[in-house]
C-alpha atoms as an extended CHARMM CRD file, in Angstrom:
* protein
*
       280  EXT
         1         1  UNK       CA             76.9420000000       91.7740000000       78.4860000000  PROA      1               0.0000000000
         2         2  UNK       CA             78.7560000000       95.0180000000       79.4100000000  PROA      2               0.0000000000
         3         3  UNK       CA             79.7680000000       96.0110000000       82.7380000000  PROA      3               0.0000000000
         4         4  UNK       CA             77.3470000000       98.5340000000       84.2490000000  PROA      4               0.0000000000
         5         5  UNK       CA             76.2840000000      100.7000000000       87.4660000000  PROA      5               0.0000000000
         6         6  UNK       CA             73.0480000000       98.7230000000       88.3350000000  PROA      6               0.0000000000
         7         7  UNK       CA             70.7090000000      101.4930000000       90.0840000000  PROA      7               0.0000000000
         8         8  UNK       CA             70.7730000000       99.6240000000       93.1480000000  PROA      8               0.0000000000
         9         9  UNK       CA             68.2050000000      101.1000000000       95.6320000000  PROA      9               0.0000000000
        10        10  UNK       CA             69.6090000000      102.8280000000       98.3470000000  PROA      10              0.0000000000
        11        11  UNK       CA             71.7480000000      105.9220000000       98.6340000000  PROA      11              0.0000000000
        12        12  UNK       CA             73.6020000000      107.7350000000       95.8210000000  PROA      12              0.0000000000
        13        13  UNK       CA             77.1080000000      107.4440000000       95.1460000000  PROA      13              0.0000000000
        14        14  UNK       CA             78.1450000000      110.1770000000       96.4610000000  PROA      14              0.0000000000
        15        15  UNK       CA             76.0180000000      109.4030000000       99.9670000000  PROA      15              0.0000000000
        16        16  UNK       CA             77.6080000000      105.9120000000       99.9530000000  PROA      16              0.0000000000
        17        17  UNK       CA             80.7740000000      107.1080000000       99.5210000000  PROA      17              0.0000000000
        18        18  UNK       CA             80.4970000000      109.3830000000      102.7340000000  PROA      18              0.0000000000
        19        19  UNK       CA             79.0240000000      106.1230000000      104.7020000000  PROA      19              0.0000000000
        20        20  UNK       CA             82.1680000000      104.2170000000      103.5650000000  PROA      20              0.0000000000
        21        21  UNK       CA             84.2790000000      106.6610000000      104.9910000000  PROA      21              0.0000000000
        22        22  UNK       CA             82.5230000000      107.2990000000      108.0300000000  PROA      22              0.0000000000
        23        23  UNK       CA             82.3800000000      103.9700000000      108.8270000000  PROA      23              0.0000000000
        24        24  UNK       CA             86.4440000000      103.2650000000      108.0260000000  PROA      24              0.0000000000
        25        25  UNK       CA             87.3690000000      106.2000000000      110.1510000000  PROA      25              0.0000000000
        26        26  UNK       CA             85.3120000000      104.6340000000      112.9190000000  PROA      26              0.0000000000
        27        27  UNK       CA             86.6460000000      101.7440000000      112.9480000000  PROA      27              0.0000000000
        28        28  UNK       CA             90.6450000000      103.0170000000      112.2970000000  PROA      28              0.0000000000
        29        29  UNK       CA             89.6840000000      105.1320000000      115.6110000000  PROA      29              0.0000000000
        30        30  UNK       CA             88.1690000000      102.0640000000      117.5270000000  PROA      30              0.0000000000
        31        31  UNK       CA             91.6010000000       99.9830000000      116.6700000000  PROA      31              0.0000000000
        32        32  UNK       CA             93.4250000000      102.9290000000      118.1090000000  PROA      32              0.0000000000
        33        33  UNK       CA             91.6810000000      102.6740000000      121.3490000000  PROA      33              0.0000000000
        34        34  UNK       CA             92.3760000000       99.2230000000      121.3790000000  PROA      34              0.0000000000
        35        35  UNK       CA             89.7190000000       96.9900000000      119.6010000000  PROA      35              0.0000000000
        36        36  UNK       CA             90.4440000000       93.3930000000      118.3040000000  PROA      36              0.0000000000
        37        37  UNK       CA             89.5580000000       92.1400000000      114.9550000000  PROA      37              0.0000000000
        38        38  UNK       CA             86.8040000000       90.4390000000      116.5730000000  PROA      38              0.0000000000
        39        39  UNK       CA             85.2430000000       93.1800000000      118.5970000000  PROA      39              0.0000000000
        40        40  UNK       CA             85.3460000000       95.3310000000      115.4920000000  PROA      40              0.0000000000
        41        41  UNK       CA             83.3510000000       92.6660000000      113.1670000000  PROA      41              0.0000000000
        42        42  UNK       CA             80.7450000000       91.5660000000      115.5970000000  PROA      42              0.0000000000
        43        43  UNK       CA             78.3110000000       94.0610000000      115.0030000000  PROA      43              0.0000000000
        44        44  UNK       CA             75.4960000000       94.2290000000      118.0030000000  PROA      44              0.0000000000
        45        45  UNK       CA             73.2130000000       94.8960000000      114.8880000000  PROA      45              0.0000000000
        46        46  UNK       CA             74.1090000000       95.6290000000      111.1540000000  PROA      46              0.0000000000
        47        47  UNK       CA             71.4680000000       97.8470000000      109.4510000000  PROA      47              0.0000000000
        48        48  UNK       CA             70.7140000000       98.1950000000      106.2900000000  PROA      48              0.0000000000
        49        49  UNK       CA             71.4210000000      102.0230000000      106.4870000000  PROA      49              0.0000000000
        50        50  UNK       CA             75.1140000000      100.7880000000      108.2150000000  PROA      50              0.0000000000
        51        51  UNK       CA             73.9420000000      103.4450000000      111.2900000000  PROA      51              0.0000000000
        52        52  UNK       CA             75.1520000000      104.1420000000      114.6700000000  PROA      52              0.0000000000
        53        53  UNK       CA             74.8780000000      100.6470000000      116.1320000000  PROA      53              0.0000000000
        54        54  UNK       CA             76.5890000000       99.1410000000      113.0080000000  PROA      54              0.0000000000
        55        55  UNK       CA             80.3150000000       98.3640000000      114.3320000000  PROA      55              0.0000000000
        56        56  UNK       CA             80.9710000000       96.8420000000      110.9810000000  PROA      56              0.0000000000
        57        57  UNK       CA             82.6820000000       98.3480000000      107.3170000000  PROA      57              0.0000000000
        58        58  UNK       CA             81.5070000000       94.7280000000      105.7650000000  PROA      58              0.0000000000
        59        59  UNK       CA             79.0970000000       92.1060000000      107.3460000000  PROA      59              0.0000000000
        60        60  UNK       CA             76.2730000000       90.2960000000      106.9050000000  PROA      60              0.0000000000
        61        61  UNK       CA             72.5180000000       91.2200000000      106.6590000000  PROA      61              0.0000000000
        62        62  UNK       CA             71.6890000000       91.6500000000      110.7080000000  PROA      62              0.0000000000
        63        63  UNK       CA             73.6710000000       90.0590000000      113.4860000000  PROA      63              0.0000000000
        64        64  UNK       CA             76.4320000000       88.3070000000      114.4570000000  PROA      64              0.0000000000
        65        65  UNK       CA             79.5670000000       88.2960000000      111.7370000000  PROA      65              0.0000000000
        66        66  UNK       CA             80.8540000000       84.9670000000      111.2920000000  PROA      66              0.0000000000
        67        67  UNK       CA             84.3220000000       83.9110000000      109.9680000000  PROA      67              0.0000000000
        68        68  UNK       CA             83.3280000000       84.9290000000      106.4160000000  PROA      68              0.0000000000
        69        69  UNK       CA             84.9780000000       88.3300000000      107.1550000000  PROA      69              0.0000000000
        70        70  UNK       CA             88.1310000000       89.8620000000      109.0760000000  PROA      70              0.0000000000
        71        71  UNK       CA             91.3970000000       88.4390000000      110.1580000000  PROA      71              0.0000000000
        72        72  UNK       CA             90.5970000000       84.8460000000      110.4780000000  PROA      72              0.0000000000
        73        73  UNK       CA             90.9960000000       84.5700000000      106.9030000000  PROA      73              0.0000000000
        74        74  UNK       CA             94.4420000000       84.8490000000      107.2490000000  PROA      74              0.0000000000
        75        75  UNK       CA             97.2070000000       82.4860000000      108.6260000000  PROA      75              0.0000000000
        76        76  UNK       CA             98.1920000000       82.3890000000      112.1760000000  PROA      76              0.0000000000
        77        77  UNK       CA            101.9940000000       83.2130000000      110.9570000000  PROA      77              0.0000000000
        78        78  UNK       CA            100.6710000000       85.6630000000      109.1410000000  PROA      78              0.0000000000
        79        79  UNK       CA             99.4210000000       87.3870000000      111.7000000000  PROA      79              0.0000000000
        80        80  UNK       CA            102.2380000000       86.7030000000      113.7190000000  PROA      80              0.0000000000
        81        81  UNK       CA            104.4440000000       88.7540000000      111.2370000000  PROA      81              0.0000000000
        82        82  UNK       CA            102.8590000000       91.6850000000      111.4990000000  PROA      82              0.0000000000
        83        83  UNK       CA            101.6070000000       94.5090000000      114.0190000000  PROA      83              0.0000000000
        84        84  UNK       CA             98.4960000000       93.4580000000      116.3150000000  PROA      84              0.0000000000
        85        85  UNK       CA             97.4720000000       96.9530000000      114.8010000000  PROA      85              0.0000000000
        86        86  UNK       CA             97.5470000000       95.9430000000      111.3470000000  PROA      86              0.0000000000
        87        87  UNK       CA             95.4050000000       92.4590000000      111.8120000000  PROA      87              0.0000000000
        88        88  UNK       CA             92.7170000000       94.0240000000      113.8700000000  PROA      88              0.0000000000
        89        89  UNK       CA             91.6760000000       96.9440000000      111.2060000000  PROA      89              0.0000000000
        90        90  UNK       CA             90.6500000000       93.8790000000      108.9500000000  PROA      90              0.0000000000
        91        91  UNK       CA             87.6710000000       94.0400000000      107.5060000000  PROA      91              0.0000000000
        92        92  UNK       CA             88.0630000000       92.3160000000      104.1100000000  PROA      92              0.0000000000
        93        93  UNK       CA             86.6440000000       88.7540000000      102.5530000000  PROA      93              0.0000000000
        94        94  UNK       CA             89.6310000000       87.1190000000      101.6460000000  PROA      94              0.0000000000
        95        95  UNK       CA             93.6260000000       87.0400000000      101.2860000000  PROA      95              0.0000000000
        96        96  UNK       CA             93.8470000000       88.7800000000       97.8550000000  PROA      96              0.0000000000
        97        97  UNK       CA             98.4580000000       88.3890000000       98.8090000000  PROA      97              0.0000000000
        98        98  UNK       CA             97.7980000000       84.6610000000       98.3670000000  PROA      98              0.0000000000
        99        99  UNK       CA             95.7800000000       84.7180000000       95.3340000000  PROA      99              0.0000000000
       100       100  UNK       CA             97.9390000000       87.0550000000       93.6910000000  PROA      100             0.0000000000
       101       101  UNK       CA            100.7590000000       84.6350000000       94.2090000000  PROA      101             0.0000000000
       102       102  UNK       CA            103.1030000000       87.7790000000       94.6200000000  PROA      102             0.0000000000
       103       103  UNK       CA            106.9260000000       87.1210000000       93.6480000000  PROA      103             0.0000000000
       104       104  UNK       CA            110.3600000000       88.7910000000       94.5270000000  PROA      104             0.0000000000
       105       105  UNK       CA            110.9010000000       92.2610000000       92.8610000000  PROA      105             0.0000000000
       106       106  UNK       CA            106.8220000000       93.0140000000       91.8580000000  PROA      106             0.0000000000
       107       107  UNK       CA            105.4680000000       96.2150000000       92.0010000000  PROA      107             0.0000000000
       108       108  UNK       CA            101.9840000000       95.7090000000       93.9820000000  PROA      108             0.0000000000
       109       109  UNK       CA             99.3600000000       97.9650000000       94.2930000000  PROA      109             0.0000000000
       110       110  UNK       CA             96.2500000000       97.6040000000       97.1160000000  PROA      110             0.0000000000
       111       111  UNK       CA             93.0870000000       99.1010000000       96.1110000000  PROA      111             0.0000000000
       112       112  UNK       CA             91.5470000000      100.4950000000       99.5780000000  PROA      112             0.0000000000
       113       113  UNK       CA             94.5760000000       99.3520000000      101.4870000000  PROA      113             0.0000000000
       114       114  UNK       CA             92.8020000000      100.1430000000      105.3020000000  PROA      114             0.0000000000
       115       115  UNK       CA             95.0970000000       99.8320000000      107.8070000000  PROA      115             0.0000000000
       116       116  UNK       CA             97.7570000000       97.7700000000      105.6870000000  PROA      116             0.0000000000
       117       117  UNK       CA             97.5830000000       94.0590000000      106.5450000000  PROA      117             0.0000000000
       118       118  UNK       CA             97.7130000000       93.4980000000      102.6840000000  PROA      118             0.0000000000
       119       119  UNK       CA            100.3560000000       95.7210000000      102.0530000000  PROA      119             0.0000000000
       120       120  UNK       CA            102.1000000000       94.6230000000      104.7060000000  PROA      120             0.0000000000
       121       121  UNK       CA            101.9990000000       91.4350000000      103.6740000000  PROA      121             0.0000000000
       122       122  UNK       CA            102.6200000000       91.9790000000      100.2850000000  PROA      122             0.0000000000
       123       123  UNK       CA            106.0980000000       93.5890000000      101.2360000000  PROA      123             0.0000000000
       124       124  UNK       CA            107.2660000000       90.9960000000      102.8720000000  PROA      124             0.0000000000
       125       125  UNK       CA            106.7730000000       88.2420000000       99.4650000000  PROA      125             0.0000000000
       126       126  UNK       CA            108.0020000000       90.9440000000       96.8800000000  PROA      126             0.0000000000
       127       127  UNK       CA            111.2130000000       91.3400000000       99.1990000000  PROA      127             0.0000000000
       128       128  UNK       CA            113.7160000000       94.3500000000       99.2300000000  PROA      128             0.0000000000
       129       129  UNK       CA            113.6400000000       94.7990000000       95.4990000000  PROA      129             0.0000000000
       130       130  UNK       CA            109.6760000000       95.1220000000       95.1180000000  PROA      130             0.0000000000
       131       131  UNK       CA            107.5090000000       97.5430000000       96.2480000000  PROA      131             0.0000000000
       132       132  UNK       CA            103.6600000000       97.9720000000       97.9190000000  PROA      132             0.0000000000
       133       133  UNK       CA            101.6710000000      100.8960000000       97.5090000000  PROA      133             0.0000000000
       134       134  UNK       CA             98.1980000000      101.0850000000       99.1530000000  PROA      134             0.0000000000
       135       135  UNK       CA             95.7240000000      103.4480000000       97.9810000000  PROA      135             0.0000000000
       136       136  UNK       CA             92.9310000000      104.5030000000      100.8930000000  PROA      136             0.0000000000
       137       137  UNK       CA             90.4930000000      107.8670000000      101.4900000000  PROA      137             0.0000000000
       138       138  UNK       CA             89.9720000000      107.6710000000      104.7800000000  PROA      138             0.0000000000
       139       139  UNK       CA             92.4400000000      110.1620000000      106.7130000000  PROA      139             0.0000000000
       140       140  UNK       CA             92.2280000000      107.9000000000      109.8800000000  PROA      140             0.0000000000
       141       141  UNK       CA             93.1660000000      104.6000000000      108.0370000000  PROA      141             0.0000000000
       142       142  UNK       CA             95.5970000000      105.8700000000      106.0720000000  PROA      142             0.0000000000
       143       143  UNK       CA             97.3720000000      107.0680000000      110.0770000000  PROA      143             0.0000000000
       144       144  UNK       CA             96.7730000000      104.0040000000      110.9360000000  PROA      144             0.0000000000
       145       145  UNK       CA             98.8840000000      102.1090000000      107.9390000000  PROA      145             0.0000000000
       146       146  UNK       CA            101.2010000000      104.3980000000      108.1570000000  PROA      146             0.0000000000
       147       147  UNK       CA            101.8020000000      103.7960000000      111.5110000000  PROA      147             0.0000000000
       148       148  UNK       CA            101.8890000000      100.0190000000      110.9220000000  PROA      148             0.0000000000
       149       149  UNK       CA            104.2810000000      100.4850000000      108.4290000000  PROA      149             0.0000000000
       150       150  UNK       CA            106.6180000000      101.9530000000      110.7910000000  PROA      150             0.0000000000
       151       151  UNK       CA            105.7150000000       99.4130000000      113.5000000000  PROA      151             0.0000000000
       152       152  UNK       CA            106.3710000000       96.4100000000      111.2920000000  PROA      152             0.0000000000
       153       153  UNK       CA            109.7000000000       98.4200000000      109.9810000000  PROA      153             0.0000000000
       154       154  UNK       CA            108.6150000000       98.1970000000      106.5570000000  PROA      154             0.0000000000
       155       155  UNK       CA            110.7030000000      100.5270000000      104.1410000000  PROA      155             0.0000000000
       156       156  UNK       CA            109.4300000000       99.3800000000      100.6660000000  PROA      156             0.0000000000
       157       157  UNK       CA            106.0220000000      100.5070000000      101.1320000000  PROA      157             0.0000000000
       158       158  UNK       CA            104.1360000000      104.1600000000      100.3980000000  PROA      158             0.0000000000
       159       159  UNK       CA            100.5500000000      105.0000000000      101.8150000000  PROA      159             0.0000000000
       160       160  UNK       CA             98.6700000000      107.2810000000       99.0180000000  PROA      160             0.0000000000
       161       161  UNK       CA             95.3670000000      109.3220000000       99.8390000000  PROA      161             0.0000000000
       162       162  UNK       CA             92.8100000000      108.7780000000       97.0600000000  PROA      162             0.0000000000
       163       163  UNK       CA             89.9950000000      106.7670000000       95.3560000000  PROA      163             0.0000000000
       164       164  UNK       CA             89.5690000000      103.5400000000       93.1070000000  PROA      164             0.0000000000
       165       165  UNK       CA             88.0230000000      104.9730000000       90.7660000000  PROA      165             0.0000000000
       166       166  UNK       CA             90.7450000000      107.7200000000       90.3650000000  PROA      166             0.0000000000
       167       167  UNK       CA             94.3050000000      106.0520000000       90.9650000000  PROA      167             0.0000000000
       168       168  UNK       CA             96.8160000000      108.4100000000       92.0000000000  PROA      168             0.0000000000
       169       169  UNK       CA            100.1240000000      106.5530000000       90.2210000000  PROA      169             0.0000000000
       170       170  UNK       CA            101.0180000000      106.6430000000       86.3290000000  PROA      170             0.0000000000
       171       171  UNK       CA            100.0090000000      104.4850000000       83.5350000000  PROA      171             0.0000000000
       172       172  UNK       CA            101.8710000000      100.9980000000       83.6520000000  PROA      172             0.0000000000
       173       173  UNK       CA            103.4060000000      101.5990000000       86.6130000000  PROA      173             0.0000000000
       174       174  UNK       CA            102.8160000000       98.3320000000       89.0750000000  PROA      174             0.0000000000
       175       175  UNK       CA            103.4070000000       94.3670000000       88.2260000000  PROA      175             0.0000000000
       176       176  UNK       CA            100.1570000000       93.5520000000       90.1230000000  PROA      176             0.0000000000
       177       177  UNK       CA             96.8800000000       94.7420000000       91.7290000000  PROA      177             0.0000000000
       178       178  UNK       CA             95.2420000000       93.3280000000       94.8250000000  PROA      178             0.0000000000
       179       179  UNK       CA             92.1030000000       94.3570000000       96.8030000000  PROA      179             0.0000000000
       180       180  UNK       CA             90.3330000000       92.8670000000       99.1880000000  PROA      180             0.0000000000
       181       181  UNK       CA             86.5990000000       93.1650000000       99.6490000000  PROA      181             0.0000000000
       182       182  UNK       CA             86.5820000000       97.1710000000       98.5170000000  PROA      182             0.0000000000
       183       183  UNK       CA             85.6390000000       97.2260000000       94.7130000000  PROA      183             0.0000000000
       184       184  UNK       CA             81.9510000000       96.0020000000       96.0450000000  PROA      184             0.0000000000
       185       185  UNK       CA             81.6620000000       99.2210000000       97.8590000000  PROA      185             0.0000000000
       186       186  UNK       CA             82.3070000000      101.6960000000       94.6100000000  PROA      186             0.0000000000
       187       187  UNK       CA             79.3580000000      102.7490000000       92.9620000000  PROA      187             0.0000000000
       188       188  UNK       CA             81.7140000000      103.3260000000       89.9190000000  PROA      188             0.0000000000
       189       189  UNK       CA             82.6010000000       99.7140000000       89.2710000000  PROA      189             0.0000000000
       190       190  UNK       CA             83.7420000000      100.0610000000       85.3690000000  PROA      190             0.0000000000
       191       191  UNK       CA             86.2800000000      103.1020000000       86.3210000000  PROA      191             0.0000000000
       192       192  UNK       CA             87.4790000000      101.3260000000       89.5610000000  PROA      192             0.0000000000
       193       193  UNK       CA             88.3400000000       97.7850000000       86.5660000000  PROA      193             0.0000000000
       194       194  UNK       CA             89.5400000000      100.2670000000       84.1790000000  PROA      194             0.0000000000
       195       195  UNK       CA             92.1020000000      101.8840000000       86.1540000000  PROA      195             0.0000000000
       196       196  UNK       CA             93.0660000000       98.8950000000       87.0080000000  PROA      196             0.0000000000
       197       197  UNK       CA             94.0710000000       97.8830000000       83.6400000000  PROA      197             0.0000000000
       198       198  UNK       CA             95.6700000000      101.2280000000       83.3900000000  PROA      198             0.0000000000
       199       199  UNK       CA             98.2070000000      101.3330000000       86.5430000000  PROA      199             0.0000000000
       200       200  UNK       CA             98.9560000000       97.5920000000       85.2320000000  PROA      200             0.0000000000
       201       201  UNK       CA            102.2760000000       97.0610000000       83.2670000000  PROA      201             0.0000000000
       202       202  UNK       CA            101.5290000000       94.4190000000       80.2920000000  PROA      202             0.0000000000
       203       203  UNK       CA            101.1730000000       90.9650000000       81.2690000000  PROA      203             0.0000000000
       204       204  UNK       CA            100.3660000000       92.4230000000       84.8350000000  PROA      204             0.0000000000
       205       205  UNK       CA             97.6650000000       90.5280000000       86.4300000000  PROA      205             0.0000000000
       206       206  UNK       CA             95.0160000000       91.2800000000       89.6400000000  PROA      206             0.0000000000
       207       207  UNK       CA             93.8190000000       89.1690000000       92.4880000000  PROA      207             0.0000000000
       208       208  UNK       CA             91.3970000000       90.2990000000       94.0520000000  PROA      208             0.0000000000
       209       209  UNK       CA             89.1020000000       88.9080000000       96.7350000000  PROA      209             0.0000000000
       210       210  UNK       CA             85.6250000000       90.1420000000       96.6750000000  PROA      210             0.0000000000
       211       211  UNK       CA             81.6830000000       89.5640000000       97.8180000000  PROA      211             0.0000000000
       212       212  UNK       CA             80.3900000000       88.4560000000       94.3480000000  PROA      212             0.0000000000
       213       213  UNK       CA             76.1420000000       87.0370000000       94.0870000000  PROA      213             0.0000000000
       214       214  UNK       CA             75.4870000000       84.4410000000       91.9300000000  PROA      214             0.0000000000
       215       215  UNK       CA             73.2850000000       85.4270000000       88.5970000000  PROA      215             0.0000000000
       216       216  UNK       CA             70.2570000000       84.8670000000       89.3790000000  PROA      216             0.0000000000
       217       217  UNK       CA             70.3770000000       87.4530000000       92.3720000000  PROA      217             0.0000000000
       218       218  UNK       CA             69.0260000000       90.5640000000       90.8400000000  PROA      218             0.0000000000
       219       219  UNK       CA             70.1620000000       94.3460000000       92.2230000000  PROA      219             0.0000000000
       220       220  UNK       CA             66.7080000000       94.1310000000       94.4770000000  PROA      220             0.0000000000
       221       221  UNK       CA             67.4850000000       90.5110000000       95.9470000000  PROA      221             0.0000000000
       222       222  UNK       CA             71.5040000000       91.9140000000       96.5410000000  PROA      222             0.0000000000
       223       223  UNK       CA             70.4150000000       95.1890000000       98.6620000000  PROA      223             0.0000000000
       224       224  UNK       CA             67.3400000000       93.1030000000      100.6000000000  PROA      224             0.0000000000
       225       225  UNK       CA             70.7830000000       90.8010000000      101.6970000000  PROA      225             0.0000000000
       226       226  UNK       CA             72.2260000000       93.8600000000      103.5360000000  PROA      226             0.0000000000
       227       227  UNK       CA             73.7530000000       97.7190000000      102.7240000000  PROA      227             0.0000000000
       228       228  UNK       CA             75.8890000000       98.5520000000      100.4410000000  PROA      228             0.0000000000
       229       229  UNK       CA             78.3410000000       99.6900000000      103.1680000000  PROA      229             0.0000000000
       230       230  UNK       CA             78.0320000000       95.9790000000      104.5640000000  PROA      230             0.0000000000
       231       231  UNK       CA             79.8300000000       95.2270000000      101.0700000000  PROA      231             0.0000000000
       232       232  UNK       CA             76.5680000000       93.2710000000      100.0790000000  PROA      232             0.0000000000
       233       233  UNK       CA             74.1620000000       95.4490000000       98.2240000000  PROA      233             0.0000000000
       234       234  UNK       CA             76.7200000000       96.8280000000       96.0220000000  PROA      234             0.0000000000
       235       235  UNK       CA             78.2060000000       93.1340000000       94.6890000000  PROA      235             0.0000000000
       236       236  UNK       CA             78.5170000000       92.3680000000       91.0530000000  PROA      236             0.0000000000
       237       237  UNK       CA             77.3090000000       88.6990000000       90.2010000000  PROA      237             0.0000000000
       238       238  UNK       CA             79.7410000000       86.9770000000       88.2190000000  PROA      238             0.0000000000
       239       239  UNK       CA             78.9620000000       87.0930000000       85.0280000000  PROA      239             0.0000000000
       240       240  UNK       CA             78.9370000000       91.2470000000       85.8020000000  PROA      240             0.0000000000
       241       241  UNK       CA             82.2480000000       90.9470000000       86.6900000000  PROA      241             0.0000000000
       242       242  UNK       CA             83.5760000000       88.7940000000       83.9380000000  PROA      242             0.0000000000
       243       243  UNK       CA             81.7510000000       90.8560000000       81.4570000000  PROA      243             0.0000000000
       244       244  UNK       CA             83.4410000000       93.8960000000       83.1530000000  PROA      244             0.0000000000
       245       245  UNK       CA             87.0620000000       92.8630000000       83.4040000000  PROA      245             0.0000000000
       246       246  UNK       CA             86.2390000000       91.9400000000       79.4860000000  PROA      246             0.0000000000
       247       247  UNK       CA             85.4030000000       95.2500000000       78.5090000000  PROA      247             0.0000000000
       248       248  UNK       CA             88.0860000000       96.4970000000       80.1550000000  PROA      248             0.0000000000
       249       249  UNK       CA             90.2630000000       94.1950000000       78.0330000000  PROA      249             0.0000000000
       250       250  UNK       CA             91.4900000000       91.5200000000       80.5680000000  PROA      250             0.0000000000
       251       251  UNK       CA             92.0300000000       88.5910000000       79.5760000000  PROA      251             0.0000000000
       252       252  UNK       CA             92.1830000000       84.8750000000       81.1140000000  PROA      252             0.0000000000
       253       253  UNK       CA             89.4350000000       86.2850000000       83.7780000000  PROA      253             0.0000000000
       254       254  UNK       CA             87.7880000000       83.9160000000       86.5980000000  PROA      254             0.0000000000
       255       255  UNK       CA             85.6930000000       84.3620000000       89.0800000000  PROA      255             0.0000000000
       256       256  UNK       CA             86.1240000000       81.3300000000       92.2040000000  PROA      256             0.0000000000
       257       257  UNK       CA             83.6800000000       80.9640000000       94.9570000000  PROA      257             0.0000000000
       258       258  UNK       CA             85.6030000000       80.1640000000       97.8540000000  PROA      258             0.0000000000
       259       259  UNK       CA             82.4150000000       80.8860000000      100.7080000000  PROA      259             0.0000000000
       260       260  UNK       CA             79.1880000000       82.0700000000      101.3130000000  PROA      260             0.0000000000
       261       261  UNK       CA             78.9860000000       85.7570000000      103.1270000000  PROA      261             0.0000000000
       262       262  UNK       CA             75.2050000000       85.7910000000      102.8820000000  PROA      262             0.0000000000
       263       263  UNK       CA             72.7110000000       83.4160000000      100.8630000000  PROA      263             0.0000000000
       264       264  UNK       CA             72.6920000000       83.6550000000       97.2190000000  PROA      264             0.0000000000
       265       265  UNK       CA             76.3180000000       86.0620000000       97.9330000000  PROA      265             0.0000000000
       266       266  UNK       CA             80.0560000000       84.9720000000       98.2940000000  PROA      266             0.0000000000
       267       267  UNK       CA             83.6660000000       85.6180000000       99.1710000000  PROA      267             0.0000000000
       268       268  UNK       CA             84.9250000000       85.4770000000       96.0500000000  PROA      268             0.0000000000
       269       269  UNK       CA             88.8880000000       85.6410000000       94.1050000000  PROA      269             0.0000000000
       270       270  UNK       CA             88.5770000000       87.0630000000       90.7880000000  PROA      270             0.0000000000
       271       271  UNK       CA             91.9130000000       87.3310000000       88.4970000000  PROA      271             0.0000000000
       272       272  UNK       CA             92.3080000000       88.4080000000       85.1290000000  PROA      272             0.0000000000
       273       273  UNK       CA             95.7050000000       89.5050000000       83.3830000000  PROA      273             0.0000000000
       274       274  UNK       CA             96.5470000000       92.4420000000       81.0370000000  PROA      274             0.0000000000
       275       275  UNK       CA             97.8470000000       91.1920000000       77.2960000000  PROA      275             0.0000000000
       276       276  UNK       CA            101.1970000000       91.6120000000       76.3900000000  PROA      276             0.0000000000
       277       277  UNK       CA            100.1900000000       93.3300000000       73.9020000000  PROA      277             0.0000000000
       278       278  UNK       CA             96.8280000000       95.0620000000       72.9610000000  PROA      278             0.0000000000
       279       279  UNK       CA             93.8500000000       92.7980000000       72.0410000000  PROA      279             0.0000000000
       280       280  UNK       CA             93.5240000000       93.4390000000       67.7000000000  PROA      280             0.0000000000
């Protein structure tokens, strides 16, 4: 199986691309007026369509969010350590710093960073002598980090404006990659896992948390589950994503199940490492 861009019915790429970005400079606007975590993920009704009375970047199907998103997915001390700011714009599915198991010195990248909690975080394991970049599109969020970053007094850390599916940072040029609930929400999947590989050094690894369905769920049963903007509709199952990170030429790739977001769909880690040296 090769990794591929289901045609998952709903908007184009381009149209969900604009809805992501609407919907992250909404919410980067409501934590700047002074919205909790909470406020911002309990949507008074998520729509498929992710319209005006969606509050949400990622939720379930219709209703109330539960804890399957946002910042209670994180420690209390945690959360402690870093700017109220940073832990309310939280929208992801997991703690990707945790699963990557980050270490002193590493070069990490975030793939849609948001308002930094992950980059944040990630500054604070790699230490004085690593690095974190987060890489964002939205204008609002990428304020919003910033100004985290300066809150939180973080110096080894560098907000950069562009896409996952076109990494703004040379070849081989960070230890690890880390994303949390964002790669659902590309409607380029196999460029978002290939530049992946690319920004990687050799032997660099990912950790990623992500909404992943189970394989049975086909592209119909994933968008009647909620929008692709909800980070449902737009989910790999796992065996897409394994055959994906494959093809991209990862190696020692898994895909864990660690709760269920909707039926049939779940919060997911997924890690994979780079070879040394190039697969013969």
């Amino acid at each position: 199986m090769t990794a591929t861009n289901h045609p998952t019915p709903g908007p184009s790429g381009d149209a969900v691309r604009e809805q992501v970005r609407q919907r992250y400079a909404q919410a980067a606007t409501a934590v700047g007026r002074g919205s909790s975590n909470t406020e911002l993920n309990d949507a008074l009704q998520v729509v498929d369509s992710c319209g005006s009375s969606d509050t949400s970047c990622c939720g379930g199907a219709t209703g109330t969010i539960d804890d399957a998103f946002g910042a209670a997915l994180y420690a209390t001390d945690d959360q402690d350590a870093l700017p109220a700011e940073a832990v309310a714009a939280s929208l992801g599915c997991g703690n990707p710093t945790a699963v990557a198991d980050l270490r002193p010195g590493e070069r990490v990248l975030d793939l849609g960073s948001g308002g930094g909690i992950d980059v944040l975080l990630s500054a604070r394991r790699v230490g004085e002598t690593g690095f974190a970049y987060g890489v964002d599109m939205t204008d609002e969020m990428l304020d919003l980090a910033r100004a985290n970053a300066a809150r939180a007094g973080a110096t080894n850390v560098e907000f950069l404006k562009g896409t996952i599916e076109d990494v703004p940072l040379p070849d081989a040029s960070v230890d690890v990659v880390i994303s949390n609930c964002v790669i659902n929400l590309s409607t380029d999947k196999p460029k978002v896992i290939a530049e992946m590989f690319r920004v990687l050094t050799p032997g660099g690894r990912i950790g990623i948390s992500d909404v992943v369905a189970e394989d049975h769920l086909s592209p119909t049963d994933r968008a009647e589950r909620g929008s692709y903007v909800g980070c449902i509709a737009g989910a790999l199952s796992r065996a897409e994503y394994l055959a994906g990170l494959a093809a991209a030429g990862f190696v020692d790739a898994e895909v864990e199940f660690t709760h269920e977001a909707v039926p049939g769909m779940h919060g997911a880690i997924i890690r994979a490492t780079r070879p040394e040296q190039p697969v013969a």
